[in-house]
N, CA and C of each residue as an Amber inpcrd file, in Angstrom:
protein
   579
 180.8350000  47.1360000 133.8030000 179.8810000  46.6010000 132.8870000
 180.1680000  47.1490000 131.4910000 180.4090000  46.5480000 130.5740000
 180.2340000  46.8540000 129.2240000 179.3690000  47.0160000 128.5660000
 179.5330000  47.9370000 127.7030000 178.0250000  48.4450000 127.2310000
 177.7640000  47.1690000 125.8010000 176.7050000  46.9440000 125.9990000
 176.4360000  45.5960000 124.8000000 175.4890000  46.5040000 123.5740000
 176.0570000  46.0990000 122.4550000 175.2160000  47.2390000 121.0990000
 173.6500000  47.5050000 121.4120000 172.7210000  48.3310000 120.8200000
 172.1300000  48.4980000 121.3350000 171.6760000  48.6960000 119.7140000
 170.1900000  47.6250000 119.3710000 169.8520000  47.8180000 118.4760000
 168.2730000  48.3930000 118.4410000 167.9950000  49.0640000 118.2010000
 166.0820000  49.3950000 118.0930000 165.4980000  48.9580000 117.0700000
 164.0220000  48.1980000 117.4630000 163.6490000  47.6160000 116.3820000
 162.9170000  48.5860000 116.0000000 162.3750000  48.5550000 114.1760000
 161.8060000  49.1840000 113.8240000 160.4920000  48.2220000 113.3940000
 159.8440000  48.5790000 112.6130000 158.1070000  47.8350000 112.5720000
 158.9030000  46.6720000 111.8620000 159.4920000  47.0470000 110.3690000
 159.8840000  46.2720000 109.6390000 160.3860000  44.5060000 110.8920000
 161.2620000  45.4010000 111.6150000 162.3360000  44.0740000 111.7580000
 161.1600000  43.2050000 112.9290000 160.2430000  44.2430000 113.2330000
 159.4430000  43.4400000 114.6230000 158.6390000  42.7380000 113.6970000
 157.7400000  42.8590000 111.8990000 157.0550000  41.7500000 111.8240000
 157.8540000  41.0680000 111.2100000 159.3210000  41.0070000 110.9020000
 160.0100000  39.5960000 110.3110000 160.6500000  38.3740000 111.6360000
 160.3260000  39.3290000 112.6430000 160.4850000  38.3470000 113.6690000
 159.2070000  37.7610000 114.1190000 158.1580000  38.4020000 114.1940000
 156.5920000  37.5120000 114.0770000 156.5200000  36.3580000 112.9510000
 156.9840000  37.2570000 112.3990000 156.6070000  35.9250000 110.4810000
 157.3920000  34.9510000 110.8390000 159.0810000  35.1940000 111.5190000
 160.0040000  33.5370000 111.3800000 158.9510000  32.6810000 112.2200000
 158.6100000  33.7490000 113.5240000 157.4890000  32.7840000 114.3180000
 156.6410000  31.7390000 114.1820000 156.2580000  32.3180000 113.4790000
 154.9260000  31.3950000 112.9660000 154.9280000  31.4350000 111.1950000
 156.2070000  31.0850000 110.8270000 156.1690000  30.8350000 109.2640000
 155.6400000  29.4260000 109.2340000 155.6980000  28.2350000 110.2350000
 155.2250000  26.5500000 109.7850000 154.0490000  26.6250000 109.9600000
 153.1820000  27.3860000 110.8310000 151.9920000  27.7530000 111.1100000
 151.3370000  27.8220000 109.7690000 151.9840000  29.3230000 109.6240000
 151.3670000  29.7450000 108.3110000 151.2450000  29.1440000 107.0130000
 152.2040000  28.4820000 106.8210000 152.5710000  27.6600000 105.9360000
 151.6360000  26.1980000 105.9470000 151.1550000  25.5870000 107.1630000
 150.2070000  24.9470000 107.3780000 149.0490000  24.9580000 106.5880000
 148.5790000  26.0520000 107.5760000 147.1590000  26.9470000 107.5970000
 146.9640000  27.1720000 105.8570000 148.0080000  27.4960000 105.2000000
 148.0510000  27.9400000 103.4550000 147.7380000  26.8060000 102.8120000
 148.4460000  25.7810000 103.4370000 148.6480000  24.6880000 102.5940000
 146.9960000  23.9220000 102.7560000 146.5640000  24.2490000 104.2690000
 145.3820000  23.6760000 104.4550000 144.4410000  24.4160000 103.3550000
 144.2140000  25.4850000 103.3860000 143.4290000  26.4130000 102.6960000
 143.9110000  26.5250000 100.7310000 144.3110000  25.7820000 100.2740000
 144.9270000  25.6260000  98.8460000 143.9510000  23.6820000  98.8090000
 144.4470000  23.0310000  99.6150000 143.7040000  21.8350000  99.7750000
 142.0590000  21.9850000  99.8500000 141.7440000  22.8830000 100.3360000
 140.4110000  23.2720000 100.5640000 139.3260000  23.1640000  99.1220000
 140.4170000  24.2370000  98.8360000 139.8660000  25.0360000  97.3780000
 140.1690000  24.3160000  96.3520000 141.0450000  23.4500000  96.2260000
 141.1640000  21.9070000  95.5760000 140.0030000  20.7680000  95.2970000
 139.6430000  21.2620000  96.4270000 138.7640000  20.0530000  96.6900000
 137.0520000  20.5540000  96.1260000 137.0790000  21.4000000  96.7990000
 135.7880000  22.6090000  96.0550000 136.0550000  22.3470000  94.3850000
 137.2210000  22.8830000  93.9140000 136.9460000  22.8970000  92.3240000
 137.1620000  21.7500000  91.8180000 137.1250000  20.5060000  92.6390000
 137.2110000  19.4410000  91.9080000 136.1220000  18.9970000  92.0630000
 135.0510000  19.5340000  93.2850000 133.6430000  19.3260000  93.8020000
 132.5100000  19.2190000  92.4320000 133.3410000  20.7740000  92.1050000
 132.5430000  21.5150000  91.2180000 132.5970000  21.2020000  89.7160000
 134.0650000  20.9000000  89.2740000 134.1580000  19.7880000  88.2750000
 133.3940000  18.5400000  87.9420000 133.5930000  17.6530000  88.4980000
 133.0170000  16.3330000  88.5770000 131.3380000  16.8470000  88.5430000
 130.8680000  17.6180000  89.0510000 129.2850000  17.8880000  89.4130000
 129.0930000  18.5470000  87.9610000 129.9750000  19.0500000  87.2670000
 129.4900000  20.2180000  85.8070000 129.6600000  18.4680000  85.3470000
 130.5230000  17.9390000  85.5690000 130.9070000  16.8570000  84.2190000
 129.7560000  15.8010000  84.4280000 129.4350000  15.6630000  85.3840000
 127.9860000  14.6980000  85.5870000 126.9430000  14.8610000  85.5050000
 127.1770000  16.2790000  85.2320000 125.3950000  16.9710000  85.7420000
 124.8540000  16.6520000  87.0630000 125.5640000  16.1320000  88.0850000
 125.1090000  15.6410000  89.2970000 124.9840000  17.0780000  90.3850000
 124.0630000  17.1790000  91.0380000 123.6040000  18.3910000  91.7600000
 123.9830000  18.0920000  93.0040000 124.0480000  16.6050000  93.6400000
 123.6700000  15.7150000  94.8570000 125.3900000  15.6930000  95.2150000
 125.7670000  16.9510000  95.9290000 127.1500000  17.0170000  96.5540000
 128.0650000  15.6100000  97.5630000 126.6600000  15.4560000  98.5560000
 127.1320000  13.8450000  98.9750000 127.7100000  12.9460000  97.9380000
 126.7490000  12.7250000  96.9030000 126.9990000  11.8530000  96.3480000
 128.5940000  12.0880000  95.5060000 128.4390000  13.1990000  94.7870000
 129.7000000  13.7390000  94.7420000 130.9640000  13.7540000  95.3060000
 131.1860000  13.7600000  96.5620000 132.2040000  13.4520000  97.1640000
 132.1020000  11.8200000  97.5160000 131.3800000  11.3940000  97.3110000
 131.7760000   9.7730000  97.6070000 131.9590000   9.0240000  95.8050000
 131.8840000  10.2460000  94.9420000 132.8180000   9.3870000  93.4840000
 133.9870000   9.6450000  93.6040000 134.2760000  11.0500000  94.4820000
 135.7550000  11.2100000  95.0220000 136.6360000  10.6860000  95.0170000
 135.2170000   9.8780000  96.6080000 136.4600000   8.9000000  97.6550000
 136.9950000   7.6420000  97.0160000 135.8260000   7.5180000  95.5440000
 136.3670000   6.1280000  95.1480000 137.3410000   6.4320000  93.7060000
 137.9110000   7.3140000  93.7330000 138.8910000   8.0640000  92.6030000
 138.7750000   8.7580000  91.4490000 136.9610000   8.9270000  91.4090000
 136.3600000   9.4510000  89.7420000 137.1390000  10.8920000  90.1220000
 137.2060000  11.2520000  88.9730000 137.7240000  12.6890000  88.1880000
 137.0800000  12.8750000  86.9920000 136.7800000  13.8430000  87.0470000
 136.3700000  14.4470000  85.1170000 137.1130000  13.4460000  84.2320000
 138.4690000  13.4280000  84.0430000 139.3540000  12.7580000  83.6810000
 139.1570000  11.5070000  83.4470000 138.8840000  10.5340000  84.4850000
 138.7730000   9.5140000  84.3240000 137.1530000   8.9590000  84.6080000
 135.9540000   9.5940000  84.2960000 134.8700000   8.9180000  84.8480000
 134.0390000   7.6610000  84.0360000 134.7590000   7.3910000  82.6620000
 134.5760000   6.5840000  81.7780000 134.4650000   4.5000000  82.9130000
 135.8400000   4.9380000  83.8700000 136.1690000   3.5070000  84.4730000
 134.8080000   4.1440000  85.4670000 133.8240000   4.4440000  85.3770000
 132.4940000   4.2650000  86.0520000 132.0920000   3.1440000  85.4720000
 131.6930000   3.0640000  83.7760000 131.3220000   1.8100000  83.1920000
 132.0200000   0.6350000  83.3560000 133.3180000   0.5550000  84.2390000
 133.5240000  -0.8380000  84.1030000 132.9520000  -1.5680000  85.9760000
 132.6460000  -0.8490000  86.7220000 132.7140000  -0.9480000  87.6780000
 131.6750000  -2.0420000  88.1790000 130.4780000  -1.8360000  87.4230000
 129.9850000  -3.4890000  87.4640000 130.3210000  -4.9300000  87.2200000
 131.1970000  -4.5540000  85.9870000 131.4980000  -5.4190000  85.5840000
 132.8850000  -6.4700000  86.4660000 133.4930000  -5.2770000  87.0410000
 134.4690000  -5.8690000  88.1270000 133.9240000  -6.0940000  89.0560000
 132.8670000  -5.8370000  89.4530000 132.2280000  -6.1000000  90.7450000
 131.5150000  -7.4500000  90.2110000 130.6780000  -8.2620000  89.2390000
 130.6920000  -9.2940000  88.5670000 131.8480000 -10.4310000  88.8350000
 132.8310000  -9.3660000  88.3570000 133.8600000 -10.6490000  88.3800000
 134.6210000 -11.3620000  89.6360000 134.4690000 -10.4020000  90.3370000
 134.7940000 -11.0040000  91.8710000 133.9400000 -11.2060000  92.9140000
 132.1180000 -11.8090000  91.8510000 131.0420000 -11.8160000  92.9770000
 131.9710000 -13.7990000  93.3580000 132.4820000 -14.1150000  92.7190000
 132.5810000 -15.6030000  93.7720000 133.7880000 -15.5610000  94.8860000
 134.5080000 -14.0940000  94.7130000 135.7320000 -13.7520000  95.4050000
 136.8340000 -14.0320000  94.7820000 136.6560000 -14.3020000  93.6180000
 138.2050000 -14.4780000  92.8580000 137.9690000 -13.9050000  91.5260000
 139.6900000 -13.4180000  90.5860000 139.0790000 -12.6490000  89.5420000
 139.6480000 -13.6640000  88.9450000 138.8940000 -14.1840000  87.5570000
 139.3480000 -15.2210000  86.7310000 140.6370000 -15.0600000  85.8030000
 141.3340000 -15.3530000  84.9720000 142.2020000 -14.8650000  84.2370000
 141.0940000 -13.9600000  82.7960000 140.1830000 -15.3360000  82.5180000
 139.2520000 -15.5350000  81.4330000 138.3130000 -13.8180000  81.4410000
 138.2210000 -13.9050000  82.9660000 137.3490000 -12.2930000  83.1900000
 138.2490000 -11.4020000  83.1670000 139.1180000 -11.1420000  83.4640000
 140.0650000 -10.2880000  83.4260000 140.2320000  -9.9400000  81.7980000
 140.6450000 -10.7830000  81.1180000 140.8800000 -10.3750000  79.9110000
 140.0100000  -9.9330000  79.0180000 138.9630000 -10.3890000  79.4450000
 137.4140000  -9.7010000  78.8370000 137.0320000  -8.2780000  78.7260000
 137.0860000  -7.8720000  80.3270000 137.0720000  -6.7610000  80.8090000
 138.3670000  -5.8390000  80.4240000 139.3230000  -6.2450000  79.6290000
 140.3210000  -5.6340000  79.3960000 140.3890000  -5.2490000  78.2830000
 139.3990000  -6.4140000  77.8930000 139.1780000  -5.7040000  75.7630000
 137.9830000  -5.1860000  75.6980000 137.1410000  -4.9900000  76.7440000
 135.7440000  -3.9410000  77.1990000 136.4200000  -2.9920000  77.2270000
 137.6620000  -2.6160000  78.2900000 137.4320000  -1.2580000  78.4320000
 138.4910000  -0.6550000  76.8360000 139.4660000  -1.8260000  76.2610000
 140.1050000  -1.3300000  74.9610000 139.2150000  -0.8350000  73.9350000
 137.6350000  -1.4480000  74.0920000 136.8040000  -0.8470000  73.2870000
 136.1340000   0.2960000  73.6440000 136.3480000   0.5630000  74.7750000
 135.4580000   2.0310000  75.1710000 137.4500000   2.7540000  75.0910000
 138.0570000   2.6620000  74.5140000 139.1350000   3.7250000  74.3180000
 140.0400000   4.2690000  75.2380000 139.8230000   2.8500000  76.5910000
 140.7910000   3.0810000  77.6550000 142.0560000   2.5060000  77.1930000
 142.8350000   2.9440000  77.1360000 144.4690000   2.6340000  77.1820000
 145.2530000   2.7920000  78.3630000 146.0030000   1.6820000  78.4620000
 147.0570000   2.1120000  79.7310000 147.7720000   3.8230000  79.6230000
 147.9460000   3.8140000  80.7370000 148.2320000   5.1980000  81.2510000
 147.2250000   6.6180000  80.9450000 146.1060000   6.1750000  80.0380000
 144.8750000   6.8700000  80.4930000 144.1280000   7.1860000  81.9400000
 143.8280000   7.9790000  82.5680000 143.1500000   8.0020000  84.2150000
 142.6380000   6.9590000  83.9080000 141.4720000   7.1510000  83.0850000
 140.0700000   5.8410000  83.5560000 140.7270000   4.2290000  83.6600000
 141.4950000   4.0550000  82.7300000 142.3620000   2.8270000  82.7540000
 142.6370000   2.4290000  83.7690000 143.5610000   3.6860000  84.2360000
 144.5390000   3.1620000  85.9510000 143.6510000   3.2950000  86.7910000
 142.4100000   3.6070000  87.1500000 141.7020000   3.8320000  88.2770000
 141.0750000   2.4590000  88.0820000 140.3880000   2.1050000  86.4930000
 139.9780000   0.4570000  86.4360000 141.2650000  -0.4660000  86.8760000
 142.2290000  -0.3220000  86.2750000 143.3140000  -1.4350000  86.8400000
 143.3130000  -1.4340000  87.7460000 143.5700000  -0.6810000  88.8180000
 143.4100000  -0.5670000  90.0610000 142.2970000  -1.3000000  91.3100000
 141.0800000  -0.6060000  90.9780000 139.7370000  -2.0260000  90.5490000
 140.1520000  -3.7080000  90.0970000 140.7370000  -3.7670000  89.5580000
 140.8800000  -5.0650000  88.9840000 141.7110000  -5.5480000  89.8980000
 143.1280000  -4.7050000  90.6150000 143.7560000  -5.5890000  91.3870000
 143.1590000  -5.5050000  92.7380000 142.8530000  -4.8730000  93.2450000
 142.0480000  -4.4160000  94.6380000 141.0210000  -5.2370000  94.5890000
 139.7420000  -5.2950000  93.5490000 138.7950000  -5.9440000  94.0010000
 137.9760000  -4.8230000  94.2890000 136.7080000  -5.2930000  93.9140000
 135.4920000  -3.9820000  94.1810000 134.9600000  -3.6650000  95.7160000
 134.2620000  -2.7590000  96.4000000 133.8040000  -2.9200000  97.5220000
 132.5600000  -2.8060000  97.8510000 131.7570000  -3.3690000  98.1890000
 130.0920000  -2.9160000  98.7390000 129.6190000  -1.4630000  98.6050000
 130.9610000  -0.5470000  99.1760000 130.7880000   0.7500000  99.0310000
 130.6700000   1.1560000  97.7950000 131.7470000   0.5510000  96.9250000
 131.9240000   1.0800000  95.9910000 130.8370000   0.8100000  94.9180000
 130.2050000  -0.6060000  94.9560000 129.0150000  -0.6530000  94.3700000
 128.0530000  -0.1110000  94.7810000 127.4080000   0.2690000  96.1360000
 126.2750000   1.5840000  96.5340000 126.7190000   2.7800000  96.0730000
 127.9590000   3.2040000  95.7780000 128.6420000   4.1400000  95.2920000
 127.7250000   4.4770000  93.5640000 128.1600000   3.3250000  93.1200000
 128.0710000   2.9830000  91.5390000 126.5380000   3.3860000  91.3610000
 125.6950000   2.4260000  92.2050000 124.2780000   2.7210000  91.7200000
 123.8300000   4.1440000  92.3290000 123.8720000   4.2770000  93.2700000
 124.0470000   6.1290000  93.4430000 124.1630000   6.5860000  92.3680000
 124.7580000   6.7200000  91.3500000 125.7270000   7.2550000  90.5040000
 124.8300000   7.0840000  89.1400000 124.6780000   5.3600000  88.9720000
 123.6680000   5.6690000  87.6850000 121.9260000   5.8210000  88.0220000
 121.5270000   5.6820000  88.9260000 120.4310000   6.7090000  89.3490000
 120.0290000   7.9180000  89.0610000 121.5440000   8.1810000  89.2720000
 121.3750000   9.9080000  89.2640000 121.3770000  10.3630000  88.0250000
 121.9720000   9.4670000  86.9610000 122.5780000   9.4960000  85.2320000
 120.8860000   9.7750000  84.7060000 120.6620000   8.5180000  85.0500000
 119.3530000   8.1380000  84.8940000 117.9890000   9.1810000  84.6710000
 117.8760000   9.7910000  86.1050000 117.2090000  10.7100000  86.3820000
 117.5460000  11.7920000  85.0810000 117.4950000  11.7010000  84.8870000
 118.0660000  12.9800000  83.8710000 118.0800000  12.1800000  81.9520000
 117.7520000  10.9430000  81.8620000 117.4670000  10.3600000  80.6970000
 115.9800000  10.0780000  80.3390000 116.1860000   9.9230000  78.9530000
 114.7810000   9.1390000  78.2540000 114.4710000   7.6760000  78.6340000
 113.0850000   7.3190000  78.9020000 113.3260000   5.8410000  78.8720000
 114.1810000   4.8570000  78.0400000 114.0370000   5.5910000  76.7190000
 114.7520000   5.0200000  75.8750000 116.3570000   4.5690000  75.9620000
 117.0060000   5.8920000  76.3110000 117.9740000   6.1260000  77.0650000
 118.2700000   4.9720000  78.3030000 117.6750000   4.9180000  79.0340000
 117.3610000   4.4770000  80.3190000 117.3410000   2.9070000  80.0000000
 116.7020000   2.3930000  78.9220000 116.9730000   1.2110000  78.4790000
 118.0130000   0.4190000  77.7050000 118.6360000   1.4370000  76.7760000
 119.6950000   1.4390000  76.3930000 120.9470000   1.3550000  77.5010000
 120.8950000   2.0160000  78.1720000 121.9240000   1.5770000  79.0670000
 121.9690000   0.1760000  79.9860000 120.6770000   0.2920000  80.2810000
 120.8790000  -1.2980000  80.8750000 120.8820000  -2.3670000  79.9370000
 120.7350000  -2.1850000  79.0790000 120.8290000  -3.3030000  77.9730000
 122.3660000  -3.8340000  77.6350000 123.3150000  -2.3360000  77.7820000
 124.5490000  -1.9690000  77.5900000 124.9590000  -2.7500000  78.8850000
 125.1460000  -2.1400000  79.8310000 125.7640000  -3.2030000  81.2600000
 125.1840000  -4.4170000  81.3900000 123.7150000  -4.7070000  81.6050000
 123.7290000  -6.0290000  81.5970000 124.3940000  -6.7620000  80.6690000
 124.5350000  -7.0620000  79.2920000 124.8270000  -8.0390000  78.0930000
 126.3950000  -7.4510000  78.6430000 126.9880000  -6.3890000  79.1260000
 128.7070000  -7.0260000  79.0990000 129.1300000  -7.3210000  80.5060000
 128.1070000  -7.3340000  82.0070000 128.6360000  -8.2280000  82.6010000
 127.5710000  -9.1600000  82.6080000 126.5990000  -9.7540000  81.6740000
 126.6010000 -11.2050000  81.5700000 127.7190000 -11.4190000  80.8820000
 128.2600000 -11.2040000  80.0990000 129.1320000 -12.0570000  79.5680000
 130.8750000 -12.2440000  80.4380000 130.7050000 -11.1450000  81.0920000
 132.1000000 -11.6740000  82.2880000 131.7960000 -12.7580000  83.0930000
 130.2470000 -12.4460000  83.2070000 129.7710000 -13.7220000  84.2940000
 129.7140000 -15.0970000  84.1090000 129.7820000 -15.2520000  82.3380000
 130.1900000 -16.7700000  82.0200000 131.7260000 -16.5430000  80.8650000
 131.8350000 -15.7130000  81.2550000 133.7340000 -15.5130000  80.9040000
 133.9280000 -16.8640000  81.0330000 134.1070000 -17.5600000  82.1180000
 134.8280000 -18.7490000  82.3510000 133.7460000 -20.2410000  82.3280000
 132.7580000 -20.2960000  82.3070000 131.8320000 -21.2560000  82.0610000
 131.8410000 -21.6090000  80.5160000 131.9560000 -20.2400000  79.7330000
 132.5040000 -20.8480000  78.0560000 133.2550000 -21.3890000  78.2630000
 134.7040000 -21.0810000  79.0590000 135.6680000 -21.4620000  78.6400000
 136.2160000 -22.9880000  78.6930000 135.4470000 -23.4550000  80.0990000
 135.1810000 -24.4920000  80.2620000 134.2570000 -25.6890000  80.1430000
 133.5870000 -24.9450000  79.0400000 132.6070000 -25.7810000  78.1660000
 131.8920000 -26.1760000  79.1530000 131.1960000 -25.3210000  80.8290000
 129.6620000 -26.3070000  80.7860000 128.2730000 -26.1810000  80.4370000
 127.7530000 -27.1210000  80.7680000 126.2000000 -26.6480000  80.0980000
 125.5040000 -26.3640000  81.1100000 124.4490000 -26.2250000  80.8630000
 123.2720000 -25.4530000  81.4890000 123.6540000 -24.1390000  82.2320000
 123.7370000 -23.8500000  83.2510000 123.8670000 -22.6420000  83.3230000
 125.0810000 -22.3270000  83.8680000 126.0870000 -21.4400000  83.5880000
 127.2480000 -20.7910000  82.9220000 128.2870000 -20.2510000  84.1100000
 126.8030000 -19.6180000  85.0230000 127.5870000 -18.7500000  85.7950000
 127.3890000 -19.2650000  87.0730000 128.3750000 -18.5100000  88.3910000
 127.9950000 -19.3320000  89.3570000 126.8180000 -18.6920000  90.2240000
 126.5550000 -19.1500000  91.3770000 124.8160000 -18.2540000  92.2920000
 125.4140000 -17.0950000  92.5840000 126.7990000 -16.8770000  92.9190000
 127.2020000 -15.4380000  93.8390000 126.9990000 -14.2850000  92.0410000
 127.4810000 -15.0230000  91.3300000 127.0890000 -14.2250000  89.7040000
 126.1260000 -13.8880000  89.5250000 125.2740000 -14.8370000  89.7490000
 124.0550000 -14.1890000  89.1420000 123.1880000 -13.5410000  90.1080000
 123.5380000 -13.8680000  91.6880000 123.0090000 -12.8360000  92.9450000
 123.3190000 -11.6720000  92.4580000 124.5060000 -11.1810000  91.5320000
 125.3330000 -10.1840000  91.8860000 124.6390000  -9.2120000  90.3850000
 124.3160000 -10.1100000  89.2290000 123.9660000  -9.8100000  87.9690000
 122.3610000  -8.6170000  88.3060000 121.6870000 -10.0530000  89.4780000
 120.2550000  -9.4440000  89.7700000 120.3330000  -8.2350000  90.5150000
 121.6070000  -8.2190000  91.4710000 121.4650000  -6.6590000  92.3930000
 122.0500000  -5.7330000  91.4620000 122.7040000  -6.0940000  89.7930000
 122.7920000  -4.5360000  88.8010000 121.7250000  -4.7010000  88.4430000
 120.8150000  -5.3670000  88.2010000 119.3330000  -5.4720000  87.1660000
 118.8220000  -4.4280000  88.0240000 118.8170000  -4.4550000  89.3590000
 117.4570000  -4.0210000  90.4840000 117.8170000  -2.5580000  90.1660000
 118.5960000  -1.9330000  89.9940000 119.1790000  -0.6570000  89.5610000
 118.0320000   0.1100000  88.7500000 117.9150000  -0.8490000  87.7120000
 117.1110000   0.1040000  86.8170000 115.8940000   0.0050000  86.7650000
 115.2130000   0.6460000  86.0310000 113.3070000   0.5800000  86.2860000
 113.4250000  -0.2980000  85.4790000
């Protein structure tokens, strides 16, 4: 029999053979726990930048892409939800809503921009509008009537006017917009006091 080397481990070499062990583990587990705390200070962000206290609600501006960064494309979100109450987005609405948000100082490759473009090609969702009024509820709560009127004065008058975006355009009379529009006009009205 030949004698085969004979090495002794010392502490060192016994935990670098634990660590190769379970380095994907760990590396997991880190990566899980960095995601965590991601998510917390972005919790906690969005809630300083809203003044919003209501954590649920908070994580469901999340799920629908708000950031500090971009929470401006909150204001267009009626208005896209307007434009695809008949299920289609017009060209006429589209471009409306495109020089809405050029006037609130969205530019391409701004967040709020790409999260609205995004909106615009996707199409809004039920969620995302219970999302929305969640959202200015909560704005709300925390304003003057005055305030409080001012804003709806502000969303209603710019998605009425997406809502006959295309009824100008096509010159008809009497009334402008179609029933799923103005179903859709009355469930932003019901929003506010």
């Amino acid at each position: 029999m030949t004698d085969q080397p004979h090495h002794t481990f010392n502490e060192s070499d016994y935990q670098h053979l634990l660590d190769s062990m379970f380095v994907q583990q760990n590396e997991a587990l880190w990566e899980k726990l960095r995601d965590q705390i991601a998510e917390e200070n972005l919790v906690d962000e969005l809630s300083k930048a809203t003044a919003i206290q209501d954590k649920a609600l908070i994580e469901k501006l999340i799920g629908l892409g708000i950031r500090p960064r971009n929470m401006a494309a909150l204001t267009m979100y009626p208005l896209i939800s307007v434009a695809y109450a008949d299920g289609v987005l017009n060209i006429e609405e589209r471009d409306l809503i495109m020089k809405m948000a050029q006037d609130w100082n969205m530019a391409p490759g701004d967040p709020a921009f790409e999260v609205m473009n995004h909106w615009l090609k996707d199409g809004p969702t039920a969620e995302g509008l219970a999302v929305w009024k969640e959202y200015i509820t909560a704005v709300m709560s925390q304003m003057t009537p005055e305030q409080v009127a001012d804003l709806k004065q502000s969303i209603m008058s710019r998605a009425t006017a997406v809502a006959t975006a295309v009824g100008d355009v096509l010159g008809r009379f009497g009334n402008r917009t179609t029933k799923s529009e103005d179903a859709r006009l009355k469930e932003i009205e019901a929003v506010f006091p």
